[in-house]
mmCIF file of the protein (N, C-alpha, C, O) and its ligand, coordinates in Angstrom:
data_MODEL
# 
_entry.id   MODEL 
# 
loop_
_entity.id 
_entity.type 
_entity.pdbx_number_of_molecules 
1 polymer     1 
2 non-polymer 1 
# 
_entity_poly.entity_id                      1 
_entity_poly.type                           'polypeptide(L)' 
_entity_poly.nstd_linkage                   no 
_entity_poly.nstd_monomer                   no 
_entity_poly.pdbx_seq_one_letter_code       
;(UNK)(UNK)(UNK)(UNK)(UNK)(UNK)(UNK)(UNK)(UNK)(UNK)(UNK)(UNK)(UNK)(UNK)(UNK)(UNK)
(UNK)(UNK)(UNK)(UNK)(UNK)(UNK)(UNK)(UNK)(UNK)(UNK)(UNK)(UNK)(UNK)(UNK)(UNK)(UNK)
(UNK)(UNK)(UNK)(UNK)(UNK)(UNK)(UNK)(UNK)(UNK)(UNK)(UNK)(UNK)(UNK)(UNK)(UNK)
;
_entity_poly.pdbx_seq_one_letter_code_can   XXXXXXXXXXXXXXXXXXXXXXXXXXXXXXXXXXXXXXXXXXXXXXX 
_entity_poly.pdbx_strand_id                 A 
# 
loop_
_entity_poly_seq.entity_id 
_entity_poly_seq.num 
_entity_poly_seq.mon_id 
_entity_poly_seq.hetero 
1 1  UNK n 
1 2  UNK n 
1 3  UNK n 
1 4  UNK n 
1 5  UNK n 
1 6  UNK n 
1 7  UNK n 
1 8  UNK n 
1 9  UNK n 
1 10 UNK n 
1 11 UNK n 
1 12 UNK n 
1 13 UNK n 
1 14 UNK n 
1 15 UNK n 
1 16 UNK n 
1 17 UNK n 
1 18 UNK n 
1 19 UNK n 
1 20 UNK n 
1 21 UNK n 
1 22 UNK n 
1 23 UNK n 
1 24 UNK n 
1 25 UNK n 
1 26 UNK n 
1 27 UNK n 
1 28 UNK n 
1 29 UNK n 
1 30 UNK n 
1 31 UNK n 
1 32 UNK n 
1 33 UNK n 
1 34 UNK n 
1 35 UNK n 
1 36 UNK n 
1 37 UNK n 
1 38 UNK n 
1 39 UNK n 
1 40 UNK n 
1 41 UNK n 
1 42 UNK n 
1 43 UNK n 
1 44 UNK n 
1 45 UNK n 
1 46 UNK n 
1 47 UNK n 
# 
loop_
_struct_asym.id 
_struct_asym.entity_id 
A 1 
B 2 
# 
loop_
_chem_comp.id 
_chem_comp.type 
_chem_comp.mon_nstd_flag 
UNK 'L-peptide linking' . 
ZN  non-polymer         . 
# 
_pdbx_entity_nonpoly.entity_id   2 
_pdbx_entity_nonpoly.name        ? 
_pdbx_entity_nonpoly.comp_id     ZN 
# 
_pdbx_nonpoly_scheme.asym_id         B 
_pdbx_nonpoly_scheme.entity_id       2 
_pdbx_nonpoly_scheme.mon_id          ZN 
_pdbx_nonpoly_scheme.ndb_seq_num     1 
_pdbx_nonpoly_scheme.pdb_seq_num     101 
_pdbx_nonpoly_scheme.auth_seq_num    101 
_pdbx_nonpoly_scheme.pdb_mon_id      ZN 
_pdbx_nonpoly_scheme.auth_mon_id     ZN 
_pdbx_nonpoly_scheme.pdb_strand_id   A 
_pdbx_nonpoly_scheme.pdb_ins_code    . 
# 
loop_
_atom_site.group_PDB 
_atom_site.id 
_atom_site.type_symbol 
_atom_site.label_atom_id 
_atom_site.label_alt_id 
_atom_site.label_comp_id 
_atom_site.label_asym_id 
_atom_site.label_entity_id 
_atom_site.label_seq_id 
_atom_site.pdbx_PDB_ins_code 
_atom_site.Cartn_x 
_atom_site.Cartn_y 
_atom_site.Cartn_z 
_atom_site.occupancy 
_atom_site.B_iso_or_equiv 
_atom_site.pdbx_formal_charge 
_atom_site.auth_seq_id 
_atom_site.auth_comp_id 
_atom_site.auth_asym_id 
_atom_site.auth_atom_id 
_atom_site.pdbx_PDB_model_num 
ATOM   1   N  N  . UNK A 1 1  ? 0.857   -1.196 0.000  1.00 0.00 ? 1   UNK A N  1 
ATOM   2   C  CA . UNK A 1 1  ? 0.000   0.000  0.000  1.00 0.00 ? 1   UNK A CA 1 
ATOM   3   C  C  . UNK A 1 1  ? 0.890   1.243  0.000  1.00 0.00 ? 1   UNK A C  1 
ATOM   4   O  O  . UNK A 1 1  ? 1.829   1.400  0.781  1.00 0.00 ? 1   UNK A O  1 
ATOM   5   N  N  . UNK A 1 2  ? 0.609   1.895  -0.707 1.00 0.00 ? 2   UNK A N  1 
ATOM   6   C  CA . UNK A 1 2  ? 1.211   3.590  -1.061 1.00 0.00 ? 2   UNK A CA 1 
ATOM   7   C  C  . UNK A 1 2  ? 0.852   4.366  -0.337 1.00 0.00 ? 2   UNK A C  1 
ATOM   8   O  O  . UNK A 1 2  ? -0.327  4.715  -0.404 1.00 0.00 ? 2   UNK A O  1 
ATOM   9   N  N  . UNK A 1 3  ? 1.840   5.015  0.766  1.00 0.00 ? 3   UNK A N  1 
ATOM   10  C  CA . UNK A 1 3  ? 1.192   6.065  1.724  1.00 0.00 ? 3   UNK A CA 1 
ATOM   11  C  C  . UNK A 1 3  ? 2.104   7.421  1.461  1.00 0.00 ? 3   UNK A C  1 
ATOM   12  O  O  . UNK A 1 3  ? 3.334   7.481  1.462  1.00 0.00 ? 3   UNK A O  1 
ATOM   13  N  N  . UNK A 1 4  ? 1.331   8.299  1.275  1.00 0.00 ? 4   UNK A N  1 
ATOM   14  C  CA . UNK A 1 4  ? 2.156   9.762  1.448  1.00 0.00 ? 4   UNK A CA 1 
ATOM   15  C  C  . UNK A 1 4  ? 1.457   11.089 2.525  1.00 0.00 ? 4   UNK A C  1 
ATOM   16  O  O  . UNK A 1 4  ? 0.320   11.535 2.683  1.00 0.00 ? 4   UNK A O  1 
ATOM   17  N  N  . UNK A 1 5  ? 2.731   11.379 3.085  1.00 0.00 ? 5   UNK A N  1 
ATOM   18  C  CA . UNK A 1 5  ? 2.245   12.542 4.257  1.00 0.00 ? 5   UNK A CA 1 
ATOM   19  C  C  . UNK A 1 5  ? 1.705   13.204 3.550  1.00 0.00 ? 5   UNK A C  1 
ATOM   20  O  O  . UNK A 1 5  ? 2.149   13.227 2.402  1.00 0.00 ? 5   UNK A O  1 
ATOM   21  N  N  . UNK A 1 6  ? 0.225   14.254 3.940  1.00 0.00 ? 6   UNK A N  1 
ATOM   22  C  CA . UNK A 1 6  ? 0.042   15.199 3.292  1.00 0.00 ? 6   UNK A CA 1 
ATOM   23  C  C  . UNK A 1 6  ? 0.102   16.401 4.474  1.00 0.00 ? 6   UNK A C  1 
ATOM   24  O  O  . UNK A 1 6  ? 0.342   17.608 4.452  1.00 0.00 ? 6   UNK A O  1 
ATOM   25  N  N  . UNK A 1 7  ? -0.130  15.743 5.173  1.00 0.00 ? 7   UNK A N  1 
ATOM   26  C  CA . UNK A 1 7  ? -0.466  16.719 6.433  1.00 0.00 ? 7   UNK A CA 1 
ATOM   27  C  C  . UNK A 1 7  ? -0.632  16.590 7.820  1.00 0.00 ? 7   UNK A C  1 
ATOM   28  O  O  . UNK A 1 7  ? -0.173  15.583 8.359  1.00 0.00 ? 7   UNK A O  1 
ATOM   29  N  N  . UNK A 1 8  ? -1.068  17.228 8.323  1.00 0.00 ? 8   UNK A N  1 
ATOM   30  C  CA . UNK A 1 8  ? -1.129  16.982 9.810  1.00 0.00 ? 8   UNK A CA 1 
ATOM   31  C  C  . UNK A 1 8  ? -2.709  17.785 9.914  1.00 0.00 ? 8   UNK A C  1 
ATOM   32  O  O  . UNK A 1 8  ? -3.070  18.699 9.173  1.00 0.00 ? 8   UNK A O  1 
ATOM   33  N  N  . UNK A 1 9  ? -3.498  17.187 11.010 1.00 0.00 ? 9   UNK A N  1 
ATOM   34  C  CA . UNK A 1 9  ? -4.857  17.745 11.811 1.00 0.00 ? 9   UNK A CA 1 
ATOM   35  C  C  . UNK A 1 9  ? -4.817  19.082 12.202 1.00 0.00 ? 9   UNK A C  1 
ATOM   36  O  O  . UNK A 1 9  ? -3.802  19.582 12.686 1.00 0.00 ? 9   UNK A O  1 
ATOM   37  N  N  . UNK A 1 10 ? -5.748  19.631 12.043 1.00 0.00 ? 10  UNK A N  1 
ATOM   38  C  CA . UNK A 1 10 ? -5.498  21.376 12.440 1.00 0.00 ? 10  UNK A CA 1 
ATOM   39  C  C  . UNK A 1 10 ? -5.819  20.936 13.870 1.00 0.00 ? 10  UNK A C  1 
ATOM   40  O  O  . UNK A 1 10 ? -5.489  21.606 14.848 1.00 0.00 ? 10  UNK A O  1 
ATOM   41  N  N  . UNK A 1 11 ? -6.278  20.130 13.918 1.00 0.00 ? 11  UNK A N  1 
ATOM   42  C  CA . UNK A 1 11 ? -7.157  19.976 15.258 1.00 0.00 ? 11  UNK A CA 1 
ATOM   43  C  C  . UNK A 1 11 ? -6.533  19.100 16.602 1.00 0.00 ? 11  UNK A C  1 
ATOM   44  O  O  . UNK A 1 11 ? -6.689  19.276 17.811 1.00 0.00 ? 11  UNK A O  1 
ATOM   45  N  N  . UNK A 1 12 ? -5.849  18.200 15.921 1.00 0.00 ? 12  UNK A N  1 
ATOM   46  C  CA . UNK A 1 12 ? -5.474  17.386 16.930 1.00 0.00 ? 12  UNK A CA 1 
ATOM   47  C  C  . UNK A 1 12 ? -3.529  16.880 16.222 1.00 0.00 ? 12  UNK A C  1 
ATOM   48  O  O  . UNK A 1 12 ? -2.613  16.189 16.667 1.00 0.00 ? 12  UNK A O  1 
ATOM   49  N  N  . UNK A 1 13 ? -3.634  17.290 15.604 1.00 0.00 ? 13  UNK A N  1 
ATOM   50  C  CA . UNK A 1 13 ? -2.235  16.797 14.758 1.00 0.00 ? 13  UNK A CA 1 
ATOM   51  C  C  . UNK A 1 13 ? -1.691  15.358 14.696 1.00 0.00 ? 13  UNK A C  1 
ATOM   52  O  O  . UNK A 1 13 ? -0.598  15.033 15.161 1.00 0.00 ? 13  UNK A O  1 
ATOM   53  N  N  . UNK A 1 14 ? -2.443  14.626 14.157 1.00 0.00 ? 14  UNK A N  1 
ATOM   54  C  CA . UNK A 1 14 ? -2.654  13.496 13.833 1.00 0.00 ? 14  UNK A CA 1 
ATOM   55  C  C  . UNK A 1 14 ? -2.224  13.827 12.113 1.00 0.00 ? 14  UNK A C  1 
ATOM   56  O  O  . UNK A 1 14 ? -2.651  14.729 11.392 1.00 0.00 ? 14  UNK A O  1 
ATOM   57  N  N  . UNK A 1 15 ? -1.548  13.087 11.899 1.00 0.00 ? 15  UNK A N  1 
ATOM   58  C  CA . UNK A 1 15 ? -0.488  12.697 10.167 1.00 0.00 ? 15  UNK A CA 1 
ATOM   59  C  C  . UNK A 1 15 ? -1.921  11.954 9.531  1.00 0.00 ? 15  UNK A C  1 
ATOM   60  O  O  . UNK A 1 15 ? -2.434  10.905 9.920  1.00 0.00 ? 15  UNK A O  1 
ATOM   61  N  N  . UNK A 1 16 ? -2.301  12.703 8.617  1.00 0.00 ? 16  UNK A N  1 
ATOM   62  C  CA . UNK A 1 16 ? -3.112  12.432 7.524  1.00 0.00 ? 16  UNK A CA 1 
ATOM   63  C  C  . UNK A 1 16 ? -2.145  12.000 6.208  1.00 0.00 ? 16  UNK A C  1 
ATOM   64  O  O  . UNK A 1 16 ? -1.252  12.806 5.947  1.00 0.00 ? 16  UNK A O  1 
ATOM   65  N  N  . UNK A 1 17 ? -2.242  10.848 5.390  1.00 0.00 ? 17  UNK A N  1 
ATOM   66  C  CA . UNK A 1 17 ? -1.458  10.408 4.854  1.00 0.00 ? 17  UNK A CA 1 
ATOM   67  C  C  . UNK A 1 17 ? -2.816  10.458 3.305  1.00 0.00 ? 17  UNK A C  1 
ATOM   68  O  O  . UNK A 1 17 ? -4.013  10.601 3.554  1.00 0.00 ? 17  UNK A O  1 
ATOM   69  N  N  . UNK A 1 18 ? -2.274  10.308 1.799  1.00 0.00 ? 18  UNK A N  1 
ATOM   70  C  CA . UNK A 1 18 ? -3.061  10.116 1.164  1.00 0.00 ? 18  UNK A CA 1 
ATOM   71  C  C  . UNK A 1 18 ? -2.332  8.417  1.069  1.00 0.00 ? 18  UNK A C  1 
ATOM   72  O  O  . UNK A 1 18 ? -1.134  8.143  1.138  1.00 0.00 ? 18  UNK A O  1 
ATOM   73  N  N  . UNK A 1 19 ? -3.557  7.406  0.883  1.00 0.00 ? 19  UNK A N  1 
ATOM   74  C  CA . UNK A 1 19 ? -3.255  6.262  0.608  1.00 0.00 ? 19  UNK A CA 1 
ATOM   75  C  C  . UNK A 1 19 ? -4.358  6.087  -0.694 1.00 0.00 ? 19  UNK A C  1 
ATOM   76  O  O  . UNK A 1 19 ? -5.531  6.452  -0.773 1.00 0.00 ? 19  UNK A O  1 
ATOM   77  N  N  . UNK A 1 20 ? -3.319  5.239  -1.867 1.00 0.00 ? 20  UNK A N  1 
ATOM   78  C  CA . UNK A 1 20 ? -3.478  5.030  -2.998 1.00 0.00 ? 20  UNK A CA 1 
ATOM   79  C  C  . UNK A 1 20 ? -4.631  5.766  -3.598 1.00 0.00 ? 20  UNK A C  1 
ATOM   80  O  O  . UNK A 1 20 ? -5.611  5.349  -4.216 1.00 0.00 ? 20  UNK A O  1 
ATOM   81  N  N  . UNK A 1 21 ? -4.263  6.960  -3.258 1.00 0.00 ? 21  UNK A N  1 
ATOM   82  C  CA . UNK A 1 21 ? -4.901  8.286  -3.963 1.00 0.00 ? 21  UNK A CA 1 
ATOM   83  C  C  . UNK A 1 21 ? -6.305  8.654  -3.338 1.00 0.00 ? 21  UNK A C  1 
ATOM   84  O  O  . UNK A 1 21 ? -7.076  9.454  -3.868 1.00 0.00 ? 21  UNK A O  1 
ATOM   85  N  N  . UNK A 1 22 ? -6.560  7.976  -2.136 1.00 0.00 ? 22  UNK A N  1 
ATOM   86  C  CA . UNK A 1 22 ? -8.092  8.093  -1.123 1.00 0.00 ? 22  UNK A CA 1 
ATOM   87  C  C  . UNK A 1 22 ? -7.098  9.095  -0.190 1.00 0.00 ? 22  UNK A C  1 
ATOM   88  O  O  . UNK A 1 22 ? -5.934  8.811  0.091  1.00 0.00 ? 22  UNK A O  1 
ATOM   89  N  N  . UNK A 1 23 ? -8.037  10.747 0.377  1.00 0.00 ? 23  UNK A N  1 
ATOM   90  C  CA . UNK A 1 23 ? -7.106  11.009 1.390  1.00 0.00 ? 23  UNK A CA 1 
ATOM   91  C  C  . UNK A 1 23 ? -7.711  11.346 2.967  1.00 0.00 ? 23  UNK A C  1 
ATOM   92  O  O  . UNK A 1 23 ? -8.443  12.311 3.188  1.00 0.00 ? 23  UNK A O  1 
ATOM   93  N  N  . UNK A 1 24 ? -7.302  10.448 3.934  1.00 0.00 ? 24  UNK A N  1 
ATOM   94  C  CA . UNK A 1 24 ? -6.927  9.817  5.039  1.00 0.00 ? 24  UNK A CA 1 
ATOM   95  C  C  . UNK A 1 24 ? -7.675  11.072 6.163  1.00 0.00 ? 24  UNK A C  1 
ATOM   96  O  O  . UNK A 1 24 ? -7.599  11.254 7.379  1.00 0.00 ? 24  UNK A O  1 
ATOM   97  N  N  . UNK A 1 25 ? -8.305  11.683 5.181  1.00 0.00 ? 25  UNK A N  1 
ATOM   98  C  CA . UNK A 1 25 ? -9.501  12.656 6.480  1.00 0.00 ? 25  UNK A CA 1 
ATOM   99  C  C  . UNK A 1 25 ? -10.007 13.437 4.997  1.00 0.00 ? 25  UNK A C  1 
ATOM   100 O  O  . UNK A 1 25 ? -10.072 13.031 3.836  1.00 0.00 ? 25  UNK A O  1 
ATOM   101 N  N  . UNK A 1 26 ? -10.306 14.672 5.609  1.00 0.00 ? 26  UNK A N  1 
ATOM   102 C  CA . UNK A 1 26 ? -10.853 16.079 5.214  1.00 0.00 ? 26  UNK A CA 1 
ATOM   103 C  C  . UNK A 1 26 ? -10.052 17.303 5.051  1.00 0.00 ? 26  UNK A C  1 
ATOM   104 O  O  . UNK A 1 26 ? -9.607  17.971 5.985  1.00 0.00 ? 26  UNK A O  1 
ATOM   105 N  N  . UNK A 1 27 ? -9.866  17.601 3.523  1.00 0.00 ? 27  UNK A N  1 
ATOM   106 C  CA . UNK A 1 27 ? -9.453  19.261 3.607  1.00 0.00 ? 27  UNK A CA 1 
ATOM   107 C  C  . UNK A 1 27 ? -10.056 19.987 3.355  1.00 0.00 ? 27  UNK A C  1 
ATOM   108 O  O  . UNK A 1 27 ? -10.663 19.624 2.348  1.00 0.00 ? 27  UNK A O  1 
ATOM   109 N  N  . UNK A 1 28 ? -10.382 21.053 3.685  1.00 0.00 ? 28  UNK A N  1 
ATOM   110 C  CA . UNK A 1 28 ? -10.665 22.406 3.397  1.00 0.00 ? 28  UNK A CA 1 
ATOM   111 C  C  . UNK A 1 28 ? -10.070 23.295 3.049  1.00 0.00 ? 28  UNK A C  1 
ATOM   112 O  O  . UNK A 1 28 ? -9.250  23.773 3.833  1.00 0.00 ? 28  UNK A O  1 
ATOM   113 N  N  . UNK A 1 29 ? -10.234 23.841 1.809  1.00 0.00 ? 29  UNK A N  1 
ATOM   114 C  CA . UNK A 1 29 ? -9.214  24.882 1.236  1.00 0.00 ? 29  UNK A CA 1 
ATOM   115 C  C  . UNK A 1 29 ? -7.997  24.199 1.830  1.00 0.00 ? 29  UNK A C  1 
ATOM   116 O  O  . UNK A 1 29 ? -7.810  23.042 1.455  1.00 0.00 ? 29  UNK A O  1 
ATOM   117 N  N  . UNK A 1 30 ? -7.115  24.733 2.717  1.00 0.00 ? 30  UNK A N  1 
ATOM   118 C  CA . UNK A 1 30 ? -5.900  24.571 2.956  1.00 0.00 ? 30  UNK A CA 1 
ATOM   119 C  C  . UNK A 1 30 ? -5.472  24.081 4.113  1.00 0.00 ? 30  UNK A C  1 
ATOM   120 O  O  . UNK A 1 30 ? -4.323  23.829 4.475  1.00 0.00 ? 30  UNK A O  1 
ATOM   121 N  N  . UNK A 1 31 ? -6.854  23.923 4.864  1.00 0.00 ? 31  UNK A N  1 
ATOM   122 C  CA . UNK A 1 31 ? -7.022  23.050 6.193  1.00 0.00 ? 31  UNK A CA 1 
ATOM   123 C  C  . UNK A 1 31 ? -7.437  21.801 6.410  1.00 0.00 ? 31  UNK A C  1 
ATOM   124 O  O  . UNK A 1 31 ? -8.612  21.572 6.125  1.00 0.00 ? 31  UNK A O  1 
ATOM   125 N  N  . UNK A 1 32 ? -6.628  20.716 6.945  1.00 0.00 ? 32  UNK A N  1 
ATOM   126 C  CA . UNK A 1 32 ? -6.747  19.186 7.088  1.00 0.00 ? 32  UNK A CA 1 
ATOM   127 C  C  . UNK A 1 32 ? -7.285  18.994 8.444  1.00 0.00 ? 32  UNK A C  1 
ATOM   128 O  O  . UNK A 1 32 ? -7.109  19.403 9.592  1.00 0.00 ? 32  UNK A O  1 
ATOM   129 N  N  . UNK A 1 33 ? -8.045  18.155 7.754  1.00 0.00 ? 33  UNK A N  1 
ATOM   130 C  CA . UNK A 1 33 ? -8.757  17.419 8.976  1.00 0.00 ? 33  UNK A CA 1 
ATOM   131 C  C  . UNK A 1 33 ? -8.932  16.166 9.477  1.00 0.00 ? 33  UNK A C  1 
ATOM   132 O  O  . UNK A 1 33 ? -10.064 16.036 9.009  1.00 0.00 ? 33  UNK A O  1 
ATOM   133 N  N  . UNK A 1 34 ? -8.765  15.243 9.984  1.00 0.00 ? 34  UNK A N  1 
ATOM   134 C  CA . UNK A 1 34 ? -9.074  13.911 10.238 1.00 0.00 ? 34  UNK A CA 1 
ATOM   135 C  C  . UNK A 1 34 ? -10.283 13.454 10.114 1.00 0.00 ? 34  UNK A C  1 
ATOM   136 O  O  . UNK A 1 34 ? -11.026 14.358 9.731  1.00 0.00 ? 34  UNK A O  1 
ATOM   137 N  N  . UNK A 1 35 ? -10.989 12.159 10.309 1.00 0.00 ? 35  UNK A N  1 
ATOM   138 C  CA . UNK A 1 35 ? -12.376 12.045 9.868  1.00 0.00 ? 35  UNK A CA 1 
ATOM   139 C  C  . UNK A 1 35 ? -12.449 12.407 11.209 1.00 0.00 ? 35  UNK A C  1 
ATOM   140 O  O  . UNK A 1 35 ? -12.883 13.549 11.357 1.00 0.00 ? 35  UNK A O  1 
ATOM   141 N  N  . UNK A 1 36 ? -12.158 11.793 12.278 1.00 0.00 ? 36  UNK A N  1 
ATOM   142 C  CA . UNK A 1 36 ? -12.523 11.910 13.773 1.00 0.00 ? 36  UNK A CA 1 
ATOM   143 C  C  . UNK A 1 36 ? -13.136 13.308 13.781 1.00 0.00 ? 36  UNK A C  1 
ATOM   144 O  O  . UNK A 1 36 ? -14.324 13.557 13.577 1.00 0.00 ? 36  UNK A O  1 
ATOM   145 N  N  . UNK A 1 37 ? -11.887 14.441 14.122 1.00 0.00 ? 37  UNK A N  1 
ATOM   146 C  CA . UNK A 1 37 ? -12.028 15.805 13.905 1.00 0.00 ? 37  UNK A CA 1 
ATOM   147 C  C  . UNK A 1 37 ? -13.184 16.699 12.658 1.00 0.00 ? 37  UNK A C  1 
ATOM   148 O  O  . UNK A 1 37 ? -13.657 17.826 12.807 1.00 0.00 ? 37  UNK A O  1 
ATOM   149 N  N  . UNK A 1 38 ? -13.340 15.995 11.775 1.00 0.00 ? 38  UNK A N  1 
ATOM   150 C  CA . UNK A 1 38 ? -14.511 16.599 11.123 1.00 0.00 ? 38  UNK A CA 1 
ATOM   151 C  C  . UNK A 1 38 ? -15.803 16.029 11.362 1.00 0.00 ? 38  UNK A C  1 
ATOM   152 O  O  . UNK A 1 38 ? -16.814 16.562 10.905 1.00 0.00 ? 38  UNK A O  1 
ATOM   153 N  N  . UNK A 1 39 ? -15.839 15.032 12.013 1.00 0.00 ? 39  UNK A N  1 
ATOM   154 C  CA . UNK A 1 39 ? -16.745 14.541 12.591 1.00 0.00 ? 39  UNK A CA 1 
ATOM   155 C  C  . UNK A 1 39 ? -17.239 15.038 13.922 1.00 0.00 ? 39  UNK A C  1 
ATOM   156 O  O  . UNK A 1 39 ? -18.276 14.532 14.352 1.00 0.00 ? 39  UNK A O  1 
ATOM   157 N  N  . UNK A 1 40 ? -16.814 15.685 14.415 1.00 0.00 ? 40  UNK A N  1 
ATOM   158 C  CA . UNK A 1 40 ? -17.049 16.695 15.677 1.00 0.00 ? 40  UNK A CA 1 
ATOM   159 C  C  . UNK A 1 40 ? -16.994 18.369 15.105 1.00 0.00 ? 40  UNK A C  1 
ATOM   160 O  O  . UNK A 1 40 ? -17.561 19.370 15.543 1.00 0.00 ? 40  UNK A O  1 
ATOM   161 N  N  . UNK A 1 41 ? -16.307 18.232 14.253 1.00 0.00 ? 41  UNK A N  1 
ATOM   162 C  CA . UNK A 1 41 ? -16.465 19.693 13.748 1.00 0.00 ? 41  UNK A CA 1 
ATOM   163 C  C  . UNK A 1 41 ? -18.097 19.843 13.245 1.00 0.00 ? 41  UNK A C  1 
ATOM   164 O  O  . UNK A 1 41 ? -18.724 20.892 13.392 1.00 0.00 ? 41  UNK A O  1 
ATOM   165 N  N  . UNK A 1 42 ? -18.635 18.686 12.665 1.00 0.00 ? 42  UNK A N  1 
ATOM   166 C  CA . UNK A 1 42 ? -19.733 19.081 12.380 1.00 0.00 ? 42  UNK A CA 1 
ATOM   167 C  C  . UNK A 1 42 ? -21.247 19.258 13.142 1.00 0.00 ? 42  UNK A C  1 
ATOM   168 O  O  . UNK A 1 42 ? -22.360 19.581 12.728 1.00 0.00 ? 42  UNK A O  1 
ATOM   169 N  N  . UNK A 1 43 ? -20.637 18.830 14.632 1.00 0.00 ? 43  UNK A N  1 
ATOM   170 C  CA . UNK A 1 43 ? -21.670 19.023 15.457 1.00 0.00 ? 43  UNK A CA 1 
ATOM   171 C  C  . UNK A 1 43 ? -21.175 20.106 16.596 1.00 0.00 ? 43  UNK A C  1 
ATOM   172 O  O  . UNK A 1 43 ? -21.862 20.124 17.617 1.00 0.00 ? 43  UNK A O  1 
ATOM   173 N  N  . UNK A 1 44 ? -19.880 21.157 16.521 1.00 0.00 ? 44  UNK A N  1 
ATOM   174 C  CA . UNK A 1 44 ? -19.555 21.758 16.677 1.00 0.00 ? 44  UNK A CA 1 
ATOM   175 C  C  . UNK A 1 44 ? -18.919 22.821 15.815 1.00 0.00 ? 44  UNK A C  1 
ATOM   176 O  O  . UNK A 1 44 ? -17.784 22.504 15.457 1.00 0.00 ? 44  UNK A O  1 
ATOM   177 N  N  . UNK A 1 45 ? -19.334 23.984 15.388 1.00 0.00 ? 45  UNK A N  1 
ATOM   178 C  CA . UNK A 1 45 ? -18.952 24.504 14.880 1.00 0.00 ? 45  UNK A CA 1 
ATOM   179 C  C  . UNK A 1 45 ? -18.519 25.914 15.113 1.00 0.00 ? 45  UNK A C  1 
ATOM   180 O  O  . UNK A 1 45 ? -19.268 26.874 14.930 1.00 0.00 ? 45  UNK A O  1 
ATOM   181 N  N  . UNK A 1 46 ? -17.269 26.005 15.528 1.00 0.00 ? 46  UNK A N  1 
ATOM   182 C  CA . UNK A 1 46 ? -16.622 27.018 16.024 1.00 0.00 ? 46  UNK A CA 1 
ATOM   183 C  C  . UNK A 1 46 ? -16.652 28.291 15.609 1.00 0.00 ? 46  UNK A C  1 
ATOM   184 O  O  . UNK A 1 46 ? -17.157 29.283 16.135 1.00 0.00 ? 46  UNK A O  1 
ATOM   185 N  N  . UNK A 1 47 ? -15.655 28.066 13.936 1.00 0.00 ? 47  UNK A N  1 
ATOM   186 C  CA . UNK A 1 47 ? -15.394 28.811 13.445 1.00 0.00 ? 47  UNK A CA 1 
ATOM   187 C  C  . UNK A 1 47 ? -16.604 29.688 12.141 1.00 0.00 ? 47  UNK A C  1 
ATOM   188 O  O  . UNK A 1 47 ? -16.222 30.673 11.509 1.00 0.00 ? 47  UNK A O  1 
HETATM 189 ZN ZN . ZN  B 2 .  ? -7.934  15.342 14.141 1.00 0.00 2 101 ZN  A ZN 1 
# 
């Protein structure tokens, strides 16, 4: 399996990796997210 860093969690900084081109949470514009973390983002919404 093919893993590449793309990023890190805005939220919790957890390494979001894209694997074989699926990627490993949620971005927004230029902000990564984990599923965990967008999964609470969406019943919290801060910003
Ligand atoms: Zn997270």
């Amino acid at each position: 399996m093919e893993e590449e860093l793309v990023g890190y969690c805005r939220n919790c900084e957890k390494k979001i990796f894209c694997r074989n081109g699926f990627l490993d949470g949620v971005s927004e514009g230029k902000k990564l997210l984990c599923f965990r973390c967008a999964d609470l983002k969406e019943t919290d919404k801060v910003e």
